[in-house]
N, C-alpha and C positions, 0 to 999 in steps of 0.2 A: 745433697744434690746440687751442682752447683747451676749458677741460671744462665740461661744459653739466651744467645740474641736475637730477637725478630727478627723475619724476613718480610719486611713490610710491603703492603702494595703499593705501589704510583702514588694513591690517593691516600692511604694512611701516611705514609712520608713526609708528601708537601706538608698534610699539617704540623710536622714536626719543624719544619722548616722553617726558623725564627726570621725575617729580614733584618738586616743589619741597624734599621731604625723600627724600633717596638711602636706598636699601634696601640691607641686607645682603647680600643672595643676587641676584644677573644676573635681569633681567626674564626672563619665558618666555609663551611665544604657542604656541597650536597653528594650523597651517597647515594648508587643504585644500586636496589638491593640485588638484580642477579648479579654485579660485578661484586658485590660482598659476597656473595655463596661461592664466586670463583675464584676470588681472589682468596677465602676460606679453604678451600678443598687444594690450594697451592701453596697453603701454609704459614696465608698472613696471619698472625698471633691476635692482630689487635682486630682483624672479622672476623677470626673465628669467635672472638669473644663476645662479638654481639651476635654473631646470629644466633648464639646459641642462647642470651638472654632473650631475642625477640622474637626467636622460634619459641621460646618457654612459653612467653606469655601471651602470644598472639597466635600460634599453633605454625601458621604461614607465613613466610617472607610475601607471598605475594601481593601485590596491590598496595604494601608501604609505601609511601614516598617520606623518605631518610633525610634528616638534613645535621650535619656534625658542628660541635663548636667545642672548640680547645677554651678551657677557662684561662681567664687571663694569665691565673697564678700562673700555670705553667709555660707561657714564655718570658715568665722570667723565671732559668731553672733553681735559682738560688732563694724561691720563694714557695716552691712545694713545700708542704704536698699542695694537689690540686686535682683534674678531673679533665677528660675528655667526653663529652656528651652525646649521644645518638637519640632523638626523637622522631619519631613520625611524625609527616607534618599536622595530622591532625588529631595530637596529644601532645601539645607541648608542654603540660604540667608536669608531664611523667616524667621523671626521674631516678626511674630503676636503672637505666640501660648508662652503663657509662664505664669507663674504666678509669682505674683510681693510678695516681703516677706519684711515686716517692724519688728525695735523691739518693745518693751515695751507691748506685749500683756498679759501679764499675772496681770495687774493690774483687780484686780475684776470691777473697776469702768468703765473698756474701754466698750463702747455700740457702736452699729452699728447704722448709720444713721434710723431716723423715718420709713423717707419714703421706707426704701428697704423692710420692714414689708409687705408692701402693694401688692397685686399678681395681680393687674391692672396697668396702668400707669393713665388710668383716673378714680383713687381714688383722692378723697380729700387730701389728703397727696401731691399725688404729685403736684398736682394745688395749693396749699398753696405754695411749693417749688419754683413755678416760679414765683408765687408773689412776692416772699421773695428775689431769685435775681435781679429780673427787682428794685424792688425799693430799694434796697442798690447798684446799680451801678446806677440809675437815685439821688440817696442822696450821695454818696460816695466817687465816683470815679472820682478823676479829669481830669485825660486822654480822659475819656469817653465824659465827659461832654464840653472839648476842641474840642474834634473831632464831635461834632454835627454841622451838617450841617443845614446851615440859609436858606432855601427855598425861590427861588425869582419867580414869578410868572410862567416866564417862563423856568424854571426847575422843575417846581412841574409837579406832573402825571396831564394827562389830564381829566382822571376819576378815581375815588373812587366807592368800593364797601360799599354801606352804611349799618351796621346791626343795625337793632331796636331788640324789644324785643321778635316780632313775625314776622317781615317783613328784608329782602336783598334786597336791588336796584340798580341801577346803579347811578351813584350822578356825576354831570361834576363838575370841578373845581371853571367855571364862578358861580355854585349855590354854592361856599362854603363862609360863611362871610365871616372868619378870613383862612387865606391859615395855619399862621404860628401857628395857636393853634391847628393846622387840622390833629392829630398825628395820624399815620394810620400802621397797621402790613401790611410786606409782608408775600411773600409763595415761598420757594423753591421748586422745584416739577420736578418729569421725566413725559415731555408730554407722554402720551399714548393716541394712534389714535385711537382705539375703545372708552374712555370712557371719553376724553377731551371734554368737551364743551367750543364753540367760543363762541365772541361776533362778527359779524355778522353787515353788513347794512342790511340784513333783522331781525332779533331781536333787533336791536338798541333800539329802542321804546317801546314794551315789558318789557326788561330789564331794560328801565327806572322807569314803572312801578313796576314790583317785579320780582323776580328769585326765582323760586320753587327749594328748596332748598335740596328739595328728590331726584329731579333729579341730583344732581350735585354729583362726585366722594368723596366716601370716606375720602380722605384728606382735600376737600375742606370743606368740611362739619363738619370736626372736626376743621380745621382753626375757623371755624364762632364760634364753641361752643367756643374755645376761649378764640377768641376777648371775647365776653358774658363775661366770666368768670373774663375777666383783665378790660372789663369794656371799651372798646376800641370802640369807632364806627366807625372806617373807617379800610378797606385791599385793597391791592393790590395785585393781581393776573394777569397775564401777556394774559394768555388765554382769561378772561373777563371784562381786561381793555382796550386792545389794539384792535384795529377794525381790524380783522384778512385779512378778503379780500380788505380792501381798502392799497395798496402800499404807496401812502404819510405816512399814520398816522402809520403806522408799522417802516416805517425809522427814521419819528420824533421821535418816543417813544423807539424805540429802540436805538437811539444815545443819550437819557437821561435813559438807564437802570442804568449807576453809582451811577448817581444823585436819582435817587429814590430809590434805597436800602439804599445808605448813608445818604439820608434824612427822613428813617422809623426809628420809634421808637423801633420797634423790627421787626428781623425776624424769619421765622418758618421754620424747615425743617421738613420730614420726613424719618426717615433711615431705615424703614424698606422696604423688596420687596415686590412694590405695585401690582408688576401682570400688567397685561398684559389688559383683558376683565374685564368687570363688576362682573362679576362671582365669580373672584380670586382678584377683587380690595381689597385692605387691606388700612385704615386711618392711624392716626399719631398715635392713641392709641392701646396698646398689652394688652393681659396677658403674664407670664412672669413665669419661672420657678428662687424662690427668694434663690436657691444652686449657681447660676451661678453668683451670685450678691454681696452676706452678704459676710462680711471676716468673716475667722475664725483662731483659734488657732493651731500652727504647734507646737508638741513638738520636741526640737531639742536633741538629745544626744549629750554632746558636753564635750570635752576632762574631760567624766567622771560625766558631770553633766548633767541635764536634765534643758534643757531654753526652752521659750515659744518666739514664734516669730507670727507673725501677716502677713495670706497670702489673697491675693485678686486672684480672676480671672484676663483675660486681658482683656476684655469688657468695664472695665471701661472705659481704655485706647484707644483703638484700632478699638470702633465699631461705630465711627464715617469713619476712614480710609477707613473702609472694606466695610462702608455701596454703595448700585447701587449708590443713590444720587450723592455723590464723584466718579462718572464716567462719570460727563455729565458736558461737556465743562462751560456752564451759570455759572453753580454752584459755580464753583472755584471763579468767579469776585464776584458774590451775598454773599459768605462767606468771604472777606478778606473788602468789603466795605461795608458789612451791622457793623450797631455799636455795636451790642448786636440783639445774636441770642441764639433761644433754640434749641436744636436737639431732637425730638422723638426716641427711639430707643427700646430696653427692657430694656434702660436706659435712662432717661431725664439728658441730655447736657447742658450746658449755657458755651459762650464763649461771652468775650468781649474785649474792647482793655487793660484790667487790669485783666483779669481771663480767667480760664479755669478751670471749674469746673464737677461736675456729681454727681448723688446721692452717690456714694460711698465715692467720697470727695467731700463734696458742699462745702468748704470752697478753696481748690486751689489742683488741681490733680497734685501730685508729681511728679517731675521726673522718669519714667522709668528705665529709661538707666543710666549706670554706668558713670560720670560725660559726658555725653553731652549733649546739649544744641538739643532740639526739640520741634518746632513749632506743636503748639496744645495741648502740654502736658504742660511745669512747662511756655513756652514763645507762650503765646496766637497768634491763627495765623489770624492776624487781618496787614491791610494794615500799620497802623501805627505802627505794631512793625517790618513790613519788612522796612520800612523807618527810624526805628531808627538807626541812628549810633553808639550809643553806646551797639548796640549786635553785637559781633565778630563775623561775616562769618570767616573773616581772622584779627584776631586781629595786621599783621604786616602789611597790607595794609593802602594804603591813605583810608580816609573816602570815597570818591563817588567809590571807588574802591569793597569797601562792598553793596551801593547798587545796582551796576551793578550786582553782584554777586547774591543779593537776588532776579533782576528782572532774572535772566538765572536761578536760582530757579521757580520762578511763572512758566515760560516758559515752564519746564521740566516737573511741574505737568499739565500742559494745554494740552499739547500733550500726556497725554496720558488719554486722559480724551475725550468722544462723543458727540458729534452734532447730533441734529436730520437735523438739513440743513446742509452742505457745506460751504456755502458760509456766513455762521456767524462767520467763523473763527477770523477774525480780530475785529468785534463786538464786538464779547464777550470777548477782552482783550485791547478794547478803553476806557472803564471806567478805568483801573488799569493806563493805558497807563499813561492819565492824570493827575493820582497823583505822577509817575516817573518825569514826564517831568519837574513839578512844583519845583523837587527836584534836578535833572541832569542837568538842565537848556539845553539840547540834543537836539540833531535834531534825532526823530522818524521815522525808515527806516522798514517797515512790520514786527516787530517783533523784529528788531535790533535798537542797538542805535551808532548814527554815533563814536562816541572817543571812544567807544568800542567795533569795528566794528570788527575788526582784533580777539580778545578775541572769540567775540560771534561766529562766522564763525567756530570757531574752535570745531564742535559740531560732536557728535557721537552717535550711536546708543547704547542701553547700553547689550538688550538681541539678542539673535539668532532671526534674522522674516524671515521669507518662501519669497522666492522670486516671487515677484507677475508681473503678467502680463497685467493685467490689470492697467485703470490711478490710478496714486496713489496722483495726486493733484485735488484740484476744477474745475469745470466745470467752474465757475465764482466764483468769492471773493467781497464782500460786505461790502465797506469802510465807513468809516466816516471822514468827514471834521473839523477840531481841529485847 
């Protein structure tokens, strides 16, 4: 598809508008947001592109007051990439909203990825897409293939969900021949208590027979088409693999939740808001408005001449971050120890321990940000690249220095992330634990580590929070033995 040119407003333009003598300091514009809604609905490429990022996250354009700044990079074009910024004025830390600008667009031959053509995400296109990564990082990728985990009996899940070509069942381990041919997807997912279904000692039996597949929530039910689709016969799902009311088999399976992300062949997330009731459940599949998505062409006025530079939305970027998903405590451990995962979004994601990709770049998403280094974008956020030492936290420190520093990283996004219980706090950071400890060679103190006890302690809160009255710790904490 090839990329067509903006039809910019008044006020997106000027800022394109280099003067013939470059200034010190990044042009700046203030922006009204109904003149952004209108100048959107008229076709300017670079509002539509925020409002639809500051409609995401803020629900309303109203009552922002907007204010823009072109990074410097970008008036000088020959020093992209770089970034054009929109903040409210009162968040100006925030740095979601922005549109990212490359050069060399003016070559007729530059085309927009296939699949962003497409105005569903389950078109053919983009199921071809995840074909295409899963088997050039199962063919390709050596890291990937290092970091697969050898399944021993008992570290494998105790149940499989088994998909035929018309039938779901429940499949125990003891009925599988081969454990280690037995390559099964998981599911990232926000439990929701009205439309979650258990597994049950009273359904246990049932479910070994068949799982009516109507009934099960949206997400799940796009997991199965799937699997189908990749040809996969086995999933795991935590809600209908784990025996909900029996206490034993909820602590055994949940003290190998590491082990069974990092021993899936792939895993699944879904980033969009799945709602709450049945009603308002939403799956892993969208339609999509394809403005928010396609780059297009920026013409720059530039000390007199006119260049062509190449602008994306932030979505690419960013709509994993922003997604509910990335608010729920599990997630964060099931993302950094699964080997290779897709993300659903109104863009399809692939991350693995060599990539980080998306339809807009299915080949490796660019750095953002003006030279630094960000997990998730150009340094995939996968366990093994927070355990590598040769990526600088602090390139003057000792080595184990760097990954005490990327585990009080982990730590910092943990905490600010949801449990639906309490008392899985320490759970759901025992699978990461054990691949520090492997490396720290440490004694494991709740969250701390003993030779970096003194460092970690030294912890702070980072925004304003209301003084609460109520307990602000667990009722109880639910350990695991390591």
């Amino acid at each position: 598809m090839a990329l067509a040119d903006a039809s910019l407003c008044a006020a997106c333009q000027s800022i394109f508008d280099v003067p013939e003598t470059l200034v010190e300091r990044p042009k700046g514009i203030i922006y009204n947001p109904r003149d952004m809604v209108d100048a959107a609905m008229n076709g300017c490429r670079v509002c539509i592109c925020f409002q639809h990022t500051l409609t995401t996250r803020y629900d309303s354009m109203e009552n922002l007051e907007l204010n823009g700044r072109l990074d410097q990079a970008v008036q000088d074009p020959f020093s992209v990439p770089g970034y054009l910024r929109i903040y409210p004025k009162d968040d100006l830390n925030n740095w979601s909203h922005y549109l990212y600008i490359e050069q060399n667009a003016a070559d007729e031959s530059s085309m927009a990825p296939e699949t962003l053509t497409a105005q569903h995400t389950k078109d053919r296109r983009c199921l071809e897409q995840v074909s295409k990564w899963l088997q050039n990082c199962l063919g390709n990728h050596e890291r990937c293939r290092q970091a697969r985990l050898t399944h021993t009996y008992a570290t494998f899940p105790a149940r499989l969900l088994e998909i035929g070509p018309s039938l779901v069942r429940l499949v125990l381990k003891e009925d599988l021949h081969e454990i280690s041919s037995a390559h099964y997807i998981t599911l990232s997912h926000r439990w929701q208590a009205e439309v979650t279904p258990k597994l049950l000692q009273s359904n246990f039996s049932a479910m070994q027979q068949r799982i009516d597949e109507g009934l099960l929530p949206q997400t799940f039910q796009d997991t199965i088409f799937l699997a189908r689709e990749l040809n996969m016969r086995y999933i795991w799902i935590d809600a209908l693999c784990i025996i909900q009311d029996e206490v034993t088999d909820v602590y055994r399976e949940i003290s190998l939740m590491g082990e069974i992300y990092q021993g899936a062949l792939l895993n699944i997330g879904g980033l969009l808001d799945q709602g709450l009731t049945r009603e308002t459940a939403v799956g892993l599949f969208t339609e999509r408005d394809l403005r928010h998505h396609t780059p297009f062409i920026i013409n720059v006025r530039w000390m007199g001449s006119v260049l062509k530079l190449r602008g994306y939305g932030s979505v690419a970027f960013e709509e994993i971050a922003e997604a509910p998903l990335m608010s729920r405590g599990w997630v964060l451990q099931e993302r950094l120890l699964s080997p290779r995962s897709i993300y659903f979004g109104e863009q399809l994601h692939w991350e693995c321990a060599e990539s980080s990709a998306c339809e807009t770049f299915p080949e490796k998403k660019p750095q953002p940000f003006w030279g630094r280094l960000r997990f998730g974008h150009s340094v995939p956020l996968r366990i093994s690249t927070l355990l590598n030492e040769e990526i600088p936290w602090n390139p003057e420190a000792e080595p184990n220095i760097n990954v005490y520093q990327s585990w009080m990283q982990v730590v910092e996004r943990f905490t600010s992330c949801k449990l639906s219980f309490e008392e899985d706090c320490f759970p759901a950071l025992s699978g990461l634990q054990r691949k520090y400890e492997v490396v720290l060679r440490d004694r494991y103190l709740a969250g701390l580590w003993f030779n970096d006890i003194i460092n970690e302690l030294a912890w702070f809160v980072k925004h304003e929070t209301q003084v609460r009255t109520d307990r602000t710790y667990p009722n109880k904490c639910r350990g695991t033995i390591t």
